[in-house]
C-alpha positions as CSV (number, residue, x, y, z in Angstrom):
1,X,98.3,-68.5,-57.7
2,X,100.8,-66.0,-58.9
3,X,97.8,-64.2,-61.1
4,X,95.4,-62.9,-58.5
5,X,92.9,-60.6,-59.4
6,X,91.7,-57.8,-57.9
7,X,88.1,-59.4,-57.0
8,X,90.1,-62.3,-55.5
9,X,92.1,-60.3,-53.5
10,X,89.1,-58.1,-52.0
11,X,87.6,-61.3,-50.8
12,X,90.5,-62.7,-48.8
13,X,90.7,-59.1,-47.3
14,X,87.1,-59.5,-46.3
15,X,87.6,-63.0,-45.2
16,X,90.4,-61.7,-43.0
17,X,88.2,-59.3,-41.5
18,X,86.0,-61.5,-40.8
19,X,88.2,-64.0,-38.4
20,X,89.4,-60.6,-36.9
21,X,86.0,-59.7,-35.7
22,X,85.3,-62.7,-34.0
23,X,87.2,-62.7,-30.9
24,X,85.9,-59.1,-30.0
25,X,81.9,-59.6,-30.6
26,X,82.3,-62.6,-28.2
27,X,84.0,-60.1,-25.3
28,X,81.4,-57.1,-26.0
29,X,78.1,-59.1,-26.1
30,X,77.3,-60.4,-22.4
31,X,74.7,-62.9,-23.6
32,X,76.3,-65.9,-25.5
33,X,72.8,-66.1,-27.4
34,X,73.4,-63.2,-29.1
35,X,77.0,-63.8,-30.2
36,X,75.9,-67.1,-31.6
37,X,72.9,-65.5,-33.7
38,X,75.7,-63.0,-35.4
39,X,78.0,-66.1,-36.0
40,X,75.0,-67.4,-38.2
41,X,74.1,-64.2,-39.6
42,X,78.0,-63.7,-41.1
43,X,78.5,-67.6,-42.4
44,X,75.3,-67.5,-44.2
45,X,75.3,-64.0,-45.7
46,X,79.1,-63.4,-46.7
47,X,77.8,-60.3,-48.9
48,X,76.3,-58.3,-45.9
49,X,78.7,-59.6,-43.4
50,X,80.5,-56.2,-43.7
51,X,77.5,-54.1,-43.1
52,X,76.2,-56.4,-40.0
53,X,79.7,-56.4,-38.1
54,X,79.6,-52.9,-38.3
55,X,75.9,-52.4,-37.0
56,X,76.6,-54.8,-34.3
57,X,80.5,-52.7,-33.3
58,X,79.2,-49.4,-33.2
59,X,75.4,-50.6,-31.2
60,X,77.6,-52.2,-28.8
61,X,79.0,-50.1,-26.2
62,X,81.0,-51.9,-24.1
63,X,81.6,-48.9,-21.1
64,X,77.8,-49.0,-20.5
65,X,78.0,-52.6,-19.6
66,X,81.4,-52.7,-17.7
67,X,81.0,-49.4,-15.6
68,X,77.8,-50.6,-13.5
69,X,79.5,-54.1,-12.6
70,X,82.4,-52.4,-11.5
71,X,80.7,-49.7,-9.2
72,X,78.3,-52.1,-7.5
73,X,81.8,-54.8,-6.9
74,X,83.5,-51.6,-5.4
75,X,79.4,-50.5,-2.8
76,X,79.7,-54.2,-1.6
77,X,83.9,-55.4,-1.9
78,X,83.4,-55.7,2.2
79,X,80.2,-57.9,1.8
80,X,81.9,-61.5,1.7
81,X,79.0,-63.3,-0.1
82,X,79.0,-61.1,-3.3
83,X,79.9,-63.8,-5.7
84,X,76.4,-65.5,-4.2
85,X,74.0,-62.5,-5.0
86,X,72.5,-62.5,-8.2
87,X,71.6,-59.2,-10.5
88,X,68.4,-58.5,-9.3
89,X,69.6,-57.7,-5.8
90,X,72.0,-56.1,-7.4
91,X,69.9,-53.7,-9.0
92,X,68.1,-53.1,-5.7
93,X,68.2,-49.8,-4.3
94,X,70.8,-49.2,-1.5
95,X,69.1,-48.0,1.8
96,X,71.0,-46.9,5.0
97,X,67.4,-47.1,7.1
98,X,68.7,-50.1,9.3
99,X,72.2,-47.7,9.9
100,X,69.8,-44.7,10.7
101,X,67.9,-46.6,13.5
102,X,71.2,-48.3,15.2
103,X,72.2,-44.4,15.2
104,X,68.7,-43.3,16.6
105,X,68.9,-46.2,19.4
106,X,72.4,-45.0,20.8
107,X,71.4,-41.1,21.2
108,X,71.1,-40.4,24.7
109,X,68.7,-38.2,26.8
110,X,71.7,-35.6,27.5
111,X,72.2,-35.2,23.6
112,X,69.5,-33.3,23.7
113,X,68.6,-29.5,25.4
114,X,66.6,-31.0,28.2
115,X,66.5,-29.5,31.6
116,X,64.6,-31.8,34.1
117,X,63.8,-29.0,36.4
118,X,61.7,-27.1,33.8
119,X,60.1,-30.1,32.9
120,X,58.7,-31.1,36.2
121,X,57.7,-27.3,37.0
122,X,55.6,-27.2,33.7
123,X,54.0,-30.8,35.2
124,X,53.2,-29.2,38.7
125,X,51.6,-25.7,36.7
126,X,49.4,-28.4,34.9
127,X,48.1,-30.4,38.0
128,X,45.2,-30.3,38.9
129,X,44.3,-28.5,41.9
130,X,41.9,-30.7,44.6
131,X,39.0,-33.0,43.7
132,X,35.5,-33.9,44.4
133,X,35.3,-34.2,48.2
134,X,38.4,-32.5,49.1
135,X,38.9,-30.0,51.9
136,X,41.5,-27.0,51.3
137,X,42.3,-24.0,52.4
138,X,42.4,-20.7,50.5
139,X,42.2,-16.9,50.9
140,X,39.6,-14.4,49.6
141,X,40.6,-12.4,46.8
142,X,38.0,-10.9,44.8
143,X,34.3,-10.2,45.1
144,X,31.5,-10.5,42.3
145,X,27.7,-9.9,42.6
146,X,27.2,-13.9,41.8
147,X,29.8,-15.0,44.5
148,X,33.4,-14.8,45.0
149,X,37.0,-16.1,44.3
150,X,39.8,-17.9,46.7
151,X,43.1,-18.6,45.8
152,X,44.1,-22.2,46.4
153,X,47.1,-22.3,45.1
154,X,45.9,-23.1,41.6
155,X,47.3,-22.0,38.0
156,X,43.6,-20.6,38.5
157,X,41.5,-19.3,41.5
158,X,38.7,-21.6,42.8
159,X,35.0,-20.0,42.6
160,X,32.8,-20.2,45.1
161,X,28.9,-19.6,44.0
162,X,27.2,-17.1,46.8
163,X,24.3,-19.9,48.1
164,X,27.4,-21.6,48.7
165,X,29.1,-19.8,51.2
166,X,27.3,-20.7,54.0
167,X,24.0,-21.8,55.7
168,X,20.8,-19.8,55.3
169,X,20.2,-16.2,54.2
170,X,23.5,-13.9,54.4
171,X,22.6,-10.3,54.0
172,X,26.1,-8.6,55.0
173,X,28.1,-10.6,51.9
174,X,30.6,-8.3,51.9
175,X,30.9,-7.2,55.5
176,X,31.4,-11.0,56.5
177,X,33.6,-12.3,53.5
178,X,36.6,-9.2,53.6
179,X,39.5,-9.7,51.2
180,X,42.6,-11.5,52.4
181,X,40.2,-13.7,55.0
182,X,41.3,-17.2,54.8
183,X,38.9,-19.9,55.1
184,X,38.8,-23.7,54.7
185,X,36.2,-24.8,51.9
186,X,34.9,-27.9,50.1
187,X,35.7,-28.8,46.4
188,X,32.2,-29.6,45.2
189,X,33.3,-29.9,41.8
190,X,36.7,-30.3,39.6
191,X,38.3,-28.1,37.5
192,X,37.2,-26.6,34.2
193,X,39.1,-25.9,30.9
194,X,40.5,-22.8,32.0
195,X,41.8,-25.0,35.5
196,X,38.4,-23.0,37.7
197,X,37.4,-25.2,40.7
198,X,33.9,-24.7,42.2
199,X,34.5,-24.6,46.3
200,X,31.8,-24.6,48.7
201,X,31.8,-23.5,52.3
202,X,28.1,-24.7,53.0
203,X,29.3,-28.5,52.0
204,X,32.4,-28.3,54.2
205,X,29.5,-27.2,57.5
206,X,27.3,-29.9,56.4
207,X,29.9,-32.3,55.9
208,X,31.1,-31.9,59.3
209,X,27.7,-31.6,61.2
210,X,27.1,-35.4,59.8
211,X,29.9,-36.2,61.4
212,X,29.2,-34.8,64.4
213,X,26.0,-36.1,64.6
214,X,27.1,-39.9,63.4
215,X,29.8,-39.8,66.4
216,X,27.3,-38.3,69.2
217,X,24.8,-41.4,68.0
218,X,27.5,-43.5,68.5
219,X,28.1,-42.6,71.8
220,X,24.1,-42.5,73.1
221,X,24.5,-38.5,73.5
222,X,21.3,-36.8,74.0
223,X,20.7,-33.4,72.7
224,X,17.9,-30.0,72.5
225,X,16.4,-28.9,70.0
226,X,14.0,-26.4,69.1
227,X,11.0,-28.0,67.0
228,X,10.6,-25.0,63.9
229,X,7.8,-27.1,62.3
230,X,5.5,-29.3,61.6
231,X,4.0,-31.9,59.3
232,X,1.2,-35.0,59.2
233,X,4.2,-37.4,60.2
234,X,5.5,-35.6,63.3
235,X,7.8,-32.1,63.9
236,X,10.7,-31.3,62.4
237,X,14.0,-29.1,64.0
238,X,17.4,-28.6,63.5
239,X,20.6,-30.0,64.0
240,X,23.4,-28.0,63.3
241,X,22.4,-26.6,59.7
242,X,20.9,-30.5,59.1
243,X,17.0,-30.9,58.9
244,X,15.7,-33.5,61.9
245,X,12.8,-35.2,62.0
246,X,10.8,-36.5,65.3
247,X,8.0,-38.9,64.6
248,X,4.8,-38.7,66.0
249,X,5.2,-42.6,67.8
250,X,8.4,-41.3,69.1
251,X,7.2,-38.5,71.2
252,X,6.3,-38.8,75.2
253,X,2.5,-37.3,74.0
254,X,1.9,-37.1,70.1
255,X,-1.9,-36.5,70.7
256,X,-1.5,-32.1,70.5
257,X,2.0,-32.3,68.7
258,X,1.4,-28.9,66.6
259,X,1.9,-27.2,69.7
260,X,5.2,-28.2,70.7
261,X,6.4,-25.7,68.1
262,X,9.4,-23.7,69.2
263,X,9.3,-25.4,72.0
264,X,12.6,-27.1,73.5
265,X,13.2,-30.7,73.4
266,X,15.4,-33.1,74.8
267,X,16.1,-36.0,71.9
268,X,18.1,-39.3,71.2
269,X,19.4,-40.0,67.5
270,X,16.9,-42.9,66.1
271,X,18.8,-42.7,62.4
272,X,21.5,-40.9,61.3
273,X,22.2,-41.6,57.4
274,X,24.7,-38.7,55.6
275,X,24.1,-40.8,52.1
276,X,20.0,-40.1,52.5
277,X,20.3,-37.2,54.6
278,X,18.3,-38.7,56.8
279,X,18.1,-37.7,60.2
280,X,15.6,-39.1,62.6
281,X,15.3,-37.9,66.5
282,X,13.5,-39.6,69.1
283,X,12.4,-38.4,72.6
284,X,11.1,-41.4,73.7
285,X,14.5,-43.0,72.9
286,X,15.6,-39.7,75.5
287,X,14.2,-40.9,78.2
288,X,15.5,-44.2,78.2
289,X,18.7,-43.0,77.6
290,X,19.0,-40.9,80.3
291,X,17.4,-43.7,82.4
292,X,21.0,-46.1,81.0
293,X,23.1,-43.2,82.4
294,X,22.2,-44.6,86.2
295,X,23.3,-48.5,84.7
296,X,26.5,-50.0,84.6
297,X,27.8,-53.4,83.6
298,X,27.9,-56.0,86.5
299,X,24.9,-54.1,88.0
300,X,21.9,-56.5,89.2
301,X,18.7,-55.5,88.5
302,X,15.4,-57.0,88.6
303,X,12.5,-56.0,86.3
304,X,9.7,-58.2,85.2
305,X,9.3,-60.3,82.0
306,X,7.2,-58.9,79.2
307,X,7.6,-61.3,76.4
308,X,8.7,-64.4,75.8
309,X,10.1,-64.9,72.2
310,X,12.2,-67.9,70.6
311,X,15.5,-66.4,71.0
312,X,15.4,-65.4,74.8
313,X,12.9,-62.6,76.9
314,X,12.5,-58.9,76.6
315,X,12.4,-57.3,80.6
316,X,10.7,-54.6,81.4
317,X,13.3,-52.1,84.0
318,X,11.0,-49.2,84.7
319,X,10.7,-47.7,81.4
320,X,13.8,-49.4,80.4
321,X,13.9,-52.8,78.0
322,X,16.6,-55.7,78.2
323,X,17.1,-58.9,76.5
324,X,18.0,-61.9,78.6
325,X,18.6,-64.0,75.8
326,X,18.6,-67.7,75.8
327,X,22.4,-68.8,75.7
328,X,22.6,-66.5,78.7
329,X,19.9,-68.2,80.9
330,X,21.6,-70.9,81.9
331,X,24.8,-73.5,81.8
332,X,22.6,-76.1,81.6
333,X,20.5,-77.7,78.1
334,X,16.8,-75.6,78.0
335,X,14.1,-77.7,76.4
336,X,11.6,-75.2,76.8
337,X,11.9,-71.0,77.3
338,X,8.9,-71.4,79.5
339,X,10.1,-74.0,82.2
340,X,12.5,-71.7,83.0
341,X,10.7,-68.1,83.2
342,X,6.7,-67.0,82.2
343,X,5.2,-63.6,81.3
344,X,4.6,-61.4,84.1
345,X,7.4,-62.9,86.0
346,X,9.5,-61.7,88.6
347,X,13.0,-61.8,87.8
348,X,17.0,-61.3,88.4
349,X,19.9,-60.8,86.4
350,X,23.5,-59.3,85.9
351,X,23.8,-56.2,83.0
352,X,26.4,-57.4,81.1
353,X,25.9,-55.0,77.7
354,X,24.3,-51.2,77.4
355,X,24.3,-50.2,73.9
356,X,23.3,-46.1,74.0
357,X,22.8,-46.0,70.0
358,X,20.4,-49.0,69.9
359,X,19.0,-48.4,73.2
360,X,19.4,-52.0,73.9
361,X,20.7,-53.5,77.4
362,X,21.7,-57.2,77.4
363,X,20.9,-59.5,80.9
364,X,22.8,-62.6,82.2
365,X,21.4,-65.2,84.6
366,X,24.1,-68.0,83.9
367,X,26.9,-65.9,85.7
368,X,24.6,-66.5,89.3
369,X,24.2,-70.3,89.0
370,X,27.3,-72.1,91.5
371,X,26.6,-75.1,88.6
372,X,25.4,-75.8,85.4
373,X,21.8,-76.1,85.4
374,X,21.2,-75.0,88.6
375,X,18.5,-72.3,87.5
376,X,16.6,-75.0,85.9
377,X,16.8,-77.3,89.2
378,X,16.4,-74.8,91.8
379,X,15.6,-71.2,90.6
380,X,14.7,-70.0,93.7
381,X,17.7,-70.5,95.6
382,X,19.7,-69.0,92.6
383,X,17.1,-65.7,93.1
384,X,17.4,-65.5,97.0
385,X,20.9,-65.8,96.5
386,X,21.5,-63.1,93.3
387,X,22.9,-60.2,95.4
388,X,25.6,-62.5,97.2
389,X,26.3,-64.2,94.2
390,X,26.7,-60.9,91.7
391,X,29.8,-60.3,94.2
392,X,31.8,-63.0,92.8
393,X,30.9,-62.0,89.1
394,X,32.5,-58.3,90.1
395,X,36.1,-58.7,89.2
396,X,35.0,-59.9,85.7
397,X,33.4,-56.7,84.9
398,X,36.2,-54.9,86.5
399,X,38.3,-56.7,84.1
400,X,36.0,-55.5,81.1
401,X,36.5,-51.8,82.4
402,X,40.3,-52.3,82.4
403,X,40.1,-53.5,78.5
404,X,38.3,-51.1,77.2
């Protein structure tokens, strides 16, 4: 042991080297694999052991592995399952979108430069001025060849075309529509990109001569008119700027019609329709009428019967025609119309309804009978007896006149 030669000495140094180097490939390789694979590599090859420690040191770089770890522990020390997550959520790229939207959530409406006043003018600017059908009033403020313009209190004037500003012909355009004249018009139709309405002074005149006419039908007016034509079906006139018709069947003598032109008239609304423009006149319808104003309710008349039908019988009342209609005959159970009135009959009864518009009046015999059924029994007693009996039957109509 005492005589040991160089060689023998070189090899214990590399043997000592080699248990050196153990300890510190196990702490700079992560994966135990690896380590394992050099342990085989330096107990098989003792020659190259040298050369492969040395490869394995200096490709090894310890700082590369370590730093990563230890910034990633430091981004989530305050998340208290770390130890849980594995390296590939690790690796995942760190995002702050979830912090951004809490932040976006909590910023309030005062944050911002927002003044509520402007906002709500720039709304009322944008509105839109009237609609289809509406009435407004504006004032004239400019003249063109093609019509002319009326502030309504738009962003924009409205516009209205000339045939629209009134009925018929107008020859002094200028004379009658002056600037600064203020006038109520018609929106006929909504406004355009550049905020325009169309306005129409004709519509608004038509609009409200329909409604004239729909309330004077209502109430059984009669009017005059001048007839300004003619046609095969009868004349025609007008009616406050509205076309009316009067049929040949409803004129006193439609044999020599043409010549009733611009002639006066004295009519009775038949039809009034503003959706069809339909307006239909009737004189006959006249006459009657004006014979209804000298009839009031609880009035007896007496008139004679002209047709007996299944729901009661039409009366003539000089020129006049009222229903007496079978739930008003009598008190008593009919089994036949005819065993209580014929055709040709002399009758009388009590008016209990006078509608103007349908030129109807509406007859009661049941309110002169003392008993049910007593018409049917004894008719002419209840006749004799009408005038006494309509006495009674007075203070009910009063009543009526009170209600209404």
């Amino acid at each position: 042991m005492k005589g040991v030669s160089d060689k023998d000495a070189q090899n214990n140094k590399i043997k000592g080297d080699k248990n050196n180097f153990k300890k510190p490939l196990q702490v700079l390789h992560i994966s135990k694999k690896d380590t394992f694979s050099k342990k085989e590599e330096l107990v098989d090859d003792n020659q190259n052991s040298t050369k492969e420690v040395k490869t394995d040191i200096s490709a090894v770089k310890p700082k590369i592995i370590e730093a990563p770890i230890n910034e990633v522990k430091e981004i989530y020390s305050n998340n208290s399952n770390f130890e849980n997550l594995s390296y590939k959520e690790l690796e995942k790229p760190l995002t702050f979108k979830d912090e951004d939207e809490d932040f976006i959530t909590e910023r309030k409406v005062d944050e911002f430069d927002f003044d509520e006043s402007a906002f709500l003018e720039a709304l009322n600017e944008n509105e839109p001025i009237g609609t289809t059908g509406e009435t407004i009033k504006g004032k004239v403020i400019a003249l063109e060849s093609d019509g002319l313009y009326i502030d309504i209190g738009g962003k924009a004037p409205g516009f209205m075309p000339k045939k629209e500003c009134g009925l018929g012909v107008i020859t002094n355009f200028k004379e009658k529509f002056s600037i600064g004249l203020e006038m109520e018009v018609l929106i006929i139709k909504e406004q355009n990109a550049d905020g325009m309405v169309t306005v129409s002074a004709r519509a608004l005149i038509l609009r409200q001569s329909w409604e004239k006419v729909e309330s004077s039908a209502k109430n059984g007016e009669l009017i005059q008119v001048t007839i300004n034509g003619f046609n095969r079906g009868g004349l025609t006139c007008d009616v406050d700027g509205l076309r009316g018709f009067i049929p040949r069947s409803q004129l006193e003598d439609g044999q020599d019609y043409q010549s009733l032109v611009s002639k006066n008239l004295k009519v009775a609304f038949l039809e009034v329709n503003p959706e069809t423009r339909k307006l239909v006149l009737s004189e006959k319808k006249a006459l009657l009428v004006s014979k209804f104003a000298d009839l009031k309710l609880g009035q007896l008349i007496e008139g004679e019967v002209l047709a007996i039908k299944p729901y009661g019988f039409f009366v003539d009342l000089g020129g006049a025609s009222g229903l007496l209609h079978q739930s008003s005959i009598t008190n008593g159970s009919i089994r036949n119309l005819r065993e209580i009135f014929v055709e040709g009959e002399l009758l009388k009864a009590l008016i209990t309804e006078i509608d103007l518009e349908r030129g109807r009046i509406g007859l009661n015999t049941a309110l002169l009978e003392n008993s049910p059924g007593e018409l049917i029994i004894d008719k002419e007693k209840v006749m004799i007896e009408a005038s006494e009996r309509s006495l009674k039957t007075k203070s009910l109509f009063d009543k009526k006149d009170l209600e209404k």
